[in-house]
TIBA-18048 format. One record per atom (N, C-alpha, C, O): residue number from 1; residue in one letter; atom name; z, x, y. Coordinates in pm, 1 decimal. Atoms other than C-alpha are relative to their C-alpha. Example, Ala and Ser with C-alpha at 12.3 -4.5 7.8 and 13.67 -1.06 7.14 Angstrom:
mike_kegu_kepa_zz_xx_yy
1_A_N_0.0_89.0_-119.0
1_A_CA_780.0_1230.0_-450.0
1_A_C_0.0_90.0_120.0
1_A_O_66.5_193.6_118.1
2_S_N_-6.0_-82.0_-119.0
2_S_CA_714.0_1367.0_-106.0
2_S_C_73.0_-77.0_109.0
2_S_O_89.9_-26.1_219.8
***
This chain:
mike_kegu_kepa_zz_xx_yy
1_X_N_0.0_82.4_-118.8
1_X_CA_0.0_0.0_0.0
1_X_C_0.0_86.7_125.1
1_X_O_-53.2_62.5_233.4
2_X_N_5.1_-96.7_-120.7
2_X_CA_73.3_301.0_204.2
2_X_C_-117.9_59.0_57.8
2_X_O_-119.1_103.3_172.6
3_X_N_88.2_-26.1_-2.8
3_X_CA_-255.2_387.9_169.0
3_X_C_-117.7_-70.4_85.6
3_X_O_-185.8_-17.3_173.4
4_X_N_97.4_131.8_-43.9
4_X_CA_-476.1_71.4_257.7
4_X_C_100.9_4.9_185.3
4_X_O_30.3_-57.5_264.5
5_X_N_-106.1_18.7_-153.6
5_X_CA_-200.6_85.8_634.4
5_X_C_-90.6_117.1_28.2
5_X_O_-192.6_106.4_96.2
6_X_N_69.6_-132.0_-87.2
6_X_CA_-322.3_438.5_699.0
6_X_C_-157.8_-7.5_-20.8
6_X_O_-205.8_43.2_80.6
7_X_N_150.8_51.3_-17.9
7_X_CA_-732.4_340.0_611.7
7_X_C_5.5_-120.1_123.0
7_X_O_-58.1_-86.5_222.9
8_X_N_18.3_39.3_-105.8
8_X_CA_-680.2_48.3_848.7
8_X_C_48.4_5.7_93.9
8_X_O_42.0_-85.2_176.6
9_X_N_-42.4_-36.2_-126.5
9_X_CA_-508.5_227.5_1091.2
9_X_C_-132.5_82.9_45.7
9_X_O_-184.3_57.4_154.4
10_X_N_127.6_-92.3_-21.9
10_X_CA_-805.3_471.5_1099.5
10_X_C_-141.4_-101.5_50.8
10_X_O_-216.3_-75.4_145.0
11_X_N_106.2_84.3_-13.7
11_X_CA_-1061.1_176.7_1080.2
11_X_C_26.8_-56.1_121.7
11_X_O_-58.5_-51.2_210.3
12_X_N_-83.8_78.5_-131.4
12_X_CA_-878.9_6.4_1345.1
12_X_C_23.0_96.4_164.2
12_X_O_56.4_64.8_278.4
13_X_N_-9.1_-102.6_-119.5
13_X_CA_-880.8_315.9_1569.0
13_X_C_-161.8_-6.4_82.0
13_X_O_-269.9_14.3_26.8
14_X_N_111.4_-27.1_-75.3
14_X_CA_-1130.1_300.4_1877.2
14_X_C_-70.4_80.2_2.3
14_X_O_-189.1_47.8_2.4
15_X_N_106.8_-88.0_13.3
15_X_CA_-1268.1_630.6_1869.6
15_X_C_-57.9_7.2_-119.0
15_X_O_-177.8_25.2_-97.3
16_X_N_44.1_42.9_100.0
16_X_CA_-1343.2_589.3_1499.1
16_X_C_-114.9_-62.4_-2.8
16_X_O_-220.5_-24.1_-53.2
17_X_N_77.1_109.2_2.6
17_X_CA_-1499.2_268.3_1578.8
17_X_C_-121.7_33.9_97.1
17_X_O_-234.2_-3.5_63.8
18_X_N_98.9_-62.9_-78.0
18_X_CA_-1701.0_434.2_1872.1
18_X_C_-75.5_106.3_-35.7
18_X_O_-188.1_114.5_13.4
19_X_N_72.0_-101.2_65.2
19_X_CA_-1807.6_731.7_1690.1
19_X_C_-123.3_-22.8_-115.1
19_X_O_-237.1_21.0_-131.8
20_X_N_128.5_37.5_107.5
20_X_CA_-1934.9_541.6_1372.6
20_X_C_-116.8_-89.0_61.5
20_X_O_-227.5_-77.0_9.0
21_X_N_128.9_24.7_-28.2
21_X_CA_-2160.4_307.4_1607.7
21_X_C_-78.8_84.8_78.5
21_X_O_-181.9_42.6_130.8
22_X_N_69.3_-129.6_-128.5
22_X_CA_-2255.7_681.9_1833.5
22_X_C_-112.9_0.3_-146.6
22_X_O_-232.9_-22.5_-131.1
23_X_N_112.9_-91.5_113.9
23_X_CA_-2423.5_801.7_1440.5
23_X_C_-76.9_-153.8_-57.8
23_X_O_-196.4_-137.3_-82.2
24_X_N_52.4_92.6_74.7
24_X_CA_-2510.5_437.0_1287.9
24_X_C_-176.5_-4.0_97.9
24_X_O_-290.3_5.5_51.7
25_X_N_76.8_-24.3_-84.3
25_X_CA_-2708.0_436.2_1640.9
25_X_C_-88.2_76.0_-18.5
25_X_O_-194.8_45.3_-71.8
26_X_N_87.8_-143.0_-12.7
26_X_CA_-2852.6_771.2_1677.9
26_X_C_-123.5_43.0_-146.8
26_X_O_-237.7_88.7_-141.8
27_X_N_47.6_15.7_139.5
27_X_CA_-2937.2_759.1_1272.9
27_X_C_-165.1_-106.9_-28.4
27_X_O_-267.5_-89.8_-94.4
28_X_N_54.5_109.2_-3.1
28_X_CA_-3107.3_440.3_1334.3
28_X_C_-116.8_-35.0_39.3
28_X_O_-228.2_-43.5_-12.2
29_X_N_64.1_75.3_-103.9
29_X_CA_-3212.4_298.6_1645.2
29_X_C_-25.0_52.1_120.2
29_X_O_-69.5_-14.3_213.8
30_X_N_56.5_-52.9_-79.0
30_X_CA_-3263.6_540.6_1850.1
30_X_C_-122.7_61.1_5.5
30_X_O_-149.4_118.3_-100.1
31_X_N_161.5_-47.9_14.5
31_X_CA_-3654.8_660.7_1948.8
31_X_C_-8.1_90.5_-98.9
31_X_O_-85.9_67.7_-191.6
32_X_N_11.3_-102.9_38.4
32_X_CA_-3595.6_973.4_1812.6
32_X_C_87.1_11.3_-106.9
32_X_O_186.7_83.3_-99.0
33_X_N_-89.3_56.5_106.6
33_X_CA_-3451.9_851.7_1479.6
33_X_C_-32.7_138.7_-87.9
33_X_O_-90.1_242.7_-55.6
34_X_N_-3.4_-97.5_87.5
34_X_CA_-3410.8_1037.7_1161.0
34_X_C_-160.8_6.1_-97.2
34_X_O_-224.3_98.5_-148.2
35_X_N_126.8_27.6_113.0
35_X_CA_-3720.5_849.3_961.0
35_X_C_-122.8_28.4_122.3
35_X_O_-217.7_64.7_52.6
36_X_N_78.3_-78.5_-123.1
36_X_CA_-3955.8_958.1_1309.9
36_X_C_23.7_155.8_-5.4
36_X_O_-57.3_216.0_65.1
37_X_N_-0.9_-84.7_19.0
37_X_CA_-3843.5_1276.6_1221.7
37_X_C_-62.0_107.0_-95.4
37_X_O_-101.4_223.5_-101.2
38_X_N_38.9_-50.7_162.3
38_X_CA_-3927.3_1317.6_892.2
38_X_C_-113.7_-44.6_0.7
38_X_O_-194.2_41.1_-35.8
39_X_N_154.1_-55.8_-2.1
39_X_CA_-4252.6_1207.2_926.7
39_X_C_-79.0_54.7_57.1
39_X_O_-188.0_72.8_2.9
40_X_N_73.5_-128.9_-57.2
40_X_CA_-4377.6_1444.4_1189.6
40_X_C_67.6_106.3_-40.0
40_X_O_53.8_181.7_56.3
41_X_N_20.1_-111.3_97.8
41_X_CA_-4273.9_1711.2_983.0
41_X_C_-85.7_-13.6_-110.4
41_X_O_-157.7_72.9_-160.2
42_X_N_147.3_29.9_145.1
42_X_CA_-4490.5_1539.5_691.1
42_X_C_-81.0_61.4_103.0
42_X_O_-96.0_183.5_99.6
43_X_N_124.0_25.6_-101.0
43_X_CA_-4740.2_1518.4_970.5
43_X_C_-45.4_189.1_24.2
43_X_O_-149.4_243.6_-12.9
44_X_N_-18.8_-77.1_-47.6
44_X_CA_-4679.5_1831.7_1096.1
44_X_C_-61.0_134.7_-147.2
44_X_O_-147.9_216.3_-116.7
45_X_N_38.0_-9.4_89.9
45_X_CA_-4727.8_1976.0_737.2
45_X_C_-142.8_-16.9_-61.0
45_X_O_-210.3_68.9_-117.8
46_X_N_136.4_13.6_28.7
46_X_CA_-5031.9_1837.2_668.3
46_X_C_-126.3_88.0_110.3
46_X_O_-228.1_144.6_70.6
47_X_N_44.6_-86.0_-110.3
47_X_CA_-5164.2_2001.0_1003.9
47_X_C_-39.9_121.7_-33.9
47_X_O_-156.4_159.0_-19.7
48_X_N_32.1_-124.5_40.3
48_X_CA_-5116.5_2339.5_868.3
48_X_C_-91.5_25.4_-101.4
48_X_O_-167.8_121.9_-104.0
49_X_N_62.0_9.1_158.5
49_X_CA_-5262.6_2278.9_535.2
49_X_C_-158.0_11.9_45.8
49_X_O_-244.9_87.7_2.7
50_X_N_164.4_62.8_-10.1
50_X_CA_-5593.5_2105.4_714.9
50_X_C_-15.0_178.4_117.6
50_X_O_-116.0_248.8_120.7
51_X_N_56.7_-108.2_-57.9
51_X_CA_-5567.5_2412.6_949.1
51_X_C_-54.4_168.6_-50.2
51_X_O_-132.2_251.3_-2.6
52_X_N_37.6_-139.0_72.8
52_X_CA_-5572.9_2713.8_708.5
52_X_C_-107.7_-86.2_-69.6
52_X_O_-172.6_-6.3_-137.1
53_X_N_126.4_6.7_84.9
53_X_CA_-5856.9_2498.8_537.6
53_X_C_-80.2_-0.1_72.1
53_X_O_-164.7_81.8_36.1
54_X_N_98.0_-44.3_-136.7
54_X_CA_-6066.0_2487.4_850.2
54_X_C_-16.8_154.8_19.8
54_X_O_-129.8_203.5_19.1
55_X_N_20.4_-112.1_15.8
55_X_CA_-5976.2_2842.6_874.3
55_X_C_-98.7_102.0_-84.9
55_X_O_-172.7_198.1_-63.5
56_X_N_81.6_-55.6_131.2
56_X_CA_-6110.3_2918.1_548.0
56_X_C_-162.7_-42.9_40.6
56_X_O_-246.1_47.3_33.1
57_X_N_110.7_57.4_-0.8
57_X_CA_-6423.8_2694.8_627.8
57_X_C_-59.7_93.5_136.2
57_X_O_-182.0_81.3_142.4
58_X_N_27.2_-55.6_-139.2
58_X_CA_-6469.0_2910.7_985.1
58_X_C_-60.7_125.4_-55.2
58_X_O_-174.5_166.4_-32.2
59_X_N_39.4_-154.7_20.9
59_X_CA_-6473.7_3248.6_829.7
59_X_C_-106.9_-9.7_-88.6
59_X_O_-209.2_52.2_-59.3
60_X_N_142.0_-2.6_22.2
60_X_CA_-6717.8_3147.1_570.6
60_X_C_-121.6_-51.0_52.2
60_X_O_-209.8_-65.8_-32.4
61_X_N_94.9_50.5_-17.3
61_X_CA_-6964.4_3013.0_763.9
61_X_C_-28.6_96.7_122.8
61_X_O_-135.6_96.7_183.7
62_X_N_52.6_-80.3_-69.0
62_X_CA_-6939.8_3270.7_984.5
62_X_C_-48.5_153.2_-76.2
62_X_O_-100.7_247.4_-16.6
63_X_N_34.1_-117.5_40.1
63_X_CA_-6997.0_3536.8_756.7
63_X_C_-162.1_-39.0_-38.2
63_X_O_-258.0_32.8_-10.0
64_X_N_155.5_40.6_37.2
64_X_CA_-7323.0_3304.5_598.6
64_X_C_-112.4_-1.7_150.9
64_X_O_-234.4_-16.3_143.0
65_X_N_66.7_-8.4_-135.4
65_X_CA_-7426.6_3329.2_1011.8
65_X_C_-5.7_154.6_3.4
65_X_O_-91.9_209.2_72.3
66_X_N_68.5_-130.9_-62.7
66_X_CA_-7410.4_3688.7_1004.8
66_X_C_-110.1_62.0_-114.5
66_X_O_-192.0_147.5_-80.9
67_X_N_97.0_-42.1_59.7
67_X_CA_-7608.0_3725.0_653.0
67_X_C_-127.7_-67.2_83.6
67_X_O_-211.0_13.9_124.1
68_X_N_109.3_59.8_-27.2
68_X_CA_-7865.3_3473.4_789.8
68_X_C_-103.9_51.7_166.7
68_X_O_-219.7_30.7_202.6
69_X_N_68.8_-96.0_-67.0
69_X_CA_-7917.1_3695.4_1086.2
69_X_C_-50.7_142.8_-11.4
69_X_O_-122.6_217.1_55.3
70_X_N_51.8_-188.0_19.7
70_X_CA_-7941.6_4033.2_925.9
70_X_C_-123.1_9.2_-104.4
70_X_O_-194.0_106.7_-129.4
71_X_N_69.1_-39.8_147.7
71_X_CA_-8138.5_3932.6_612.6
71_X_C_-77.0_-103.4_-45.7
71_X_O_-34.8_-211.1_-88.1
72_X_N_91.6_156.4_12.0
72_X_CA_-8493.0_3730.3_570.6
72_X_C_11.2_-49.0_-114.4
72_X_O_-16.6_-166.7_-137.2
73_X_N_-45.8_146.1_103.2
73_X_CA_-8374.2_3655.0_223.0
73_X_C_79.1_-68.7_18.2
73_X_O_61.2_-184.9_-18.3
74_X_N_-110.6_116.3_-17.0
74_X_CA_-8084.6_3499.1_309.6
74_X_C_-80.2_-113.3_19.3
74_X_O_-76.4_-204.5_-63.3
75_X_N_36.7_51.7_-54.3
75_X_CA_-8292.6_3326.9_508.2
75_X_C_-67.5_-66.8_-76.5
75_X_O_-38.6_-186.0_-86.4
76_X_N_95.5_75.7_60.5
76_X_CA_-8539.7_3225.5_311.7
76_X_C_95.9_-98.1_-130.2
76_X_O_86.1_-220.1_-143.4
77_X_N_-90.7_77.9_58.9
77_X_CA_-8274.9_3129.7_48.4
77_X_C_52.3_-110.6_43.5
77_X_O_22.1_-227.2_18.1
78_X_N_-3.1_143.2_-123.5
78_X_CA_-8118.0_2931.5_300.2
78_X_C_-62.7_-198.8_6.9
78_X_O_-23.3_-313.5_-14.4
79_X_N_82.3_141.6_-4.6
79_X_CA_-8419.1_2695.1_371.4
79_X_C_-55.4_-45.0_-115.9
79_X_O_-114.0_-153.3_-115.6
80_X_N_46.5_70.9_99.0
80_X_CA_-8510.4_2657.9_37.3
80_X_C_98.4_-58.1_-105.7
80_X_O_67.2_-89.7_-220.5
81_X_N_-161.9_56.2_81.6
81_X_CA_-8139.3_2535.4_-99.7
81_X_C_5.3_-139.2_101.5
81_X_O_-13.4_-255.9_67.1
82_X_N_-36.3_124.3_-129.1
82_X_CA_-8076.5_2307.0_221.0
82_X_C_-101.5_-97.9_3.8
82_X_O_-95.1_-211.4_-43.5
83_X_N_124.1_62.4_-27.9
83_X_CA_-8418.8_2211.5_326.9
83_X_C_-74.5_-14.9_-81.0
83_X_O_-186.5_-24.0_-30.8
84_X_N_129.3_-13.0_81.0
84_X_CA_-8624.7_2198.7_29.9
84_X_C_-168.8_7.9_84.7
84_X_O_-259.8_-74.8_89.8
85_X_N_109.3_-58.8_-15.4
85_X_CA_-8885.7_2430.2_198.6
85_X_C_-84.9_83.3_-106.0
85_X_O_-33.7_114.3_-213.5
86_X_N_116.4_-26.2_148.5
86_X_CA_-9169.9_2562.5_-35.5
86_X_C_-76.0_96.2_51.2
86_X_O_-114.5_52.0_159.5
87_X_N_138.0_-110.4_-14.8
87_X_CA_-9426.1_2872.5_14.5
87_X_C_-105.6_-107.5_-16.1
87_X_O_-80.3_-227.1_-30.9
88_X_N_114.7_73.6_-7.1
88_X_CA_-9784.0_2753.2_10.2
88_X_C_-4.6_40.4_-158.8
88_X_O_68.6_117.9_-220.4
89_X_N_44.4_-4.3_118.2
89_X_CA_-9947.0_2716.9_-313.4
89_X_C_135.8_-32.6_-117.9
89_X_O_131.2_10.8_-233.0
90_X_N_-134.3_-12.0_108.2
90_X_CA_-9603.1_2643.8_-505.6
90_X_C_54.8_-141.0_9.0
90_X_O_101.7_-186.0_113.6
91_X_N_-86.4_155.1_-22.7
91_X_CA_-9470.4_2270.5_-602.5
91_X_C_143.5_-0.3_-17.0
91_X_O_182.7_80.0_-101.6
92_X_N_-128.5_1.4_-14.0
92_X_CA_-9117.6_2206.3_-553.0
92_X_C_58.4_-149.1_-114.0
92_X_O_34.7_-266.8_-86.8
93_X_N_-75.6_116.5_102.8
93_X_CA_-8932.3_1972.5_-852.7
93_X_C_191.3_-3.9_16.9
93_X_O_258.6_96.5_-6.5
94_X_N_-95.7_28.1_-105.0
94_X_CA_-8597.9_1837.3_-697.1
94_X_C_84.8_-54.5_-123.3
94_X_O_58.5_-171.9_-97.4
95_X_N_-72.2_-55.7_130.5
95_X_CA_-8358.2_1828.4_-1067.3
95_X_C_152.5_-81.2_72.0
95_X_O_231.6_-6.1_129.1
96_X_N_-140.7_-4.9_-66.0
96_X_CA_-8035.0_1613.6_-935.7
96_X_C_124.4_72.0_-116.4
96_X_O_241.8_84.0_-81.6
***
């Protein structure tokens, strides 16, 4: 019994009672809640991910820009992968 007196003396105490609605609040219902938090870190997460894959996608396409300027096979490789371009005299058969 002594027990349940000193819990609702505690429960019953104002700053108690002001403190647990400061975190129920702040936890909650405030803008800058906990679940707004946690998903711009997802968010935030995914960002990096899509940015080192862009990264990745930058450097190779800049390296296929510097073969395709140094080297007319590239080149010619190139337009005949992408563009199905053809030499003269030669038929092209298109295989999906």
């Amino acid at each position: 019994m002594k027990k349940m007196e000193g819990l609702y003396a505690i429960l019953k105490n104002k700053y108690f009672i002001v403190g647990a609605f400061f975190l129920v609040w702040m936890f909650f219902f405030d803008p800058k809640d906990w679940g707004l938090i946690a998903e711009r870190k997802q968010k935030l997460r995914e960002l990096h991910k899509s940015e080192t894959h862009l990264n990745k996608q930058i450097a190779e396409t800049r390296t296929e820009l510097n073969l395709l300027k140094t080297s007319a096979q590239t080149i010619e490789k190139y337009a005949r992968e992408k563009y199905q371009m053809k030499k003269e005299n030669e038929d092209l058969y298109l295989v999906p």
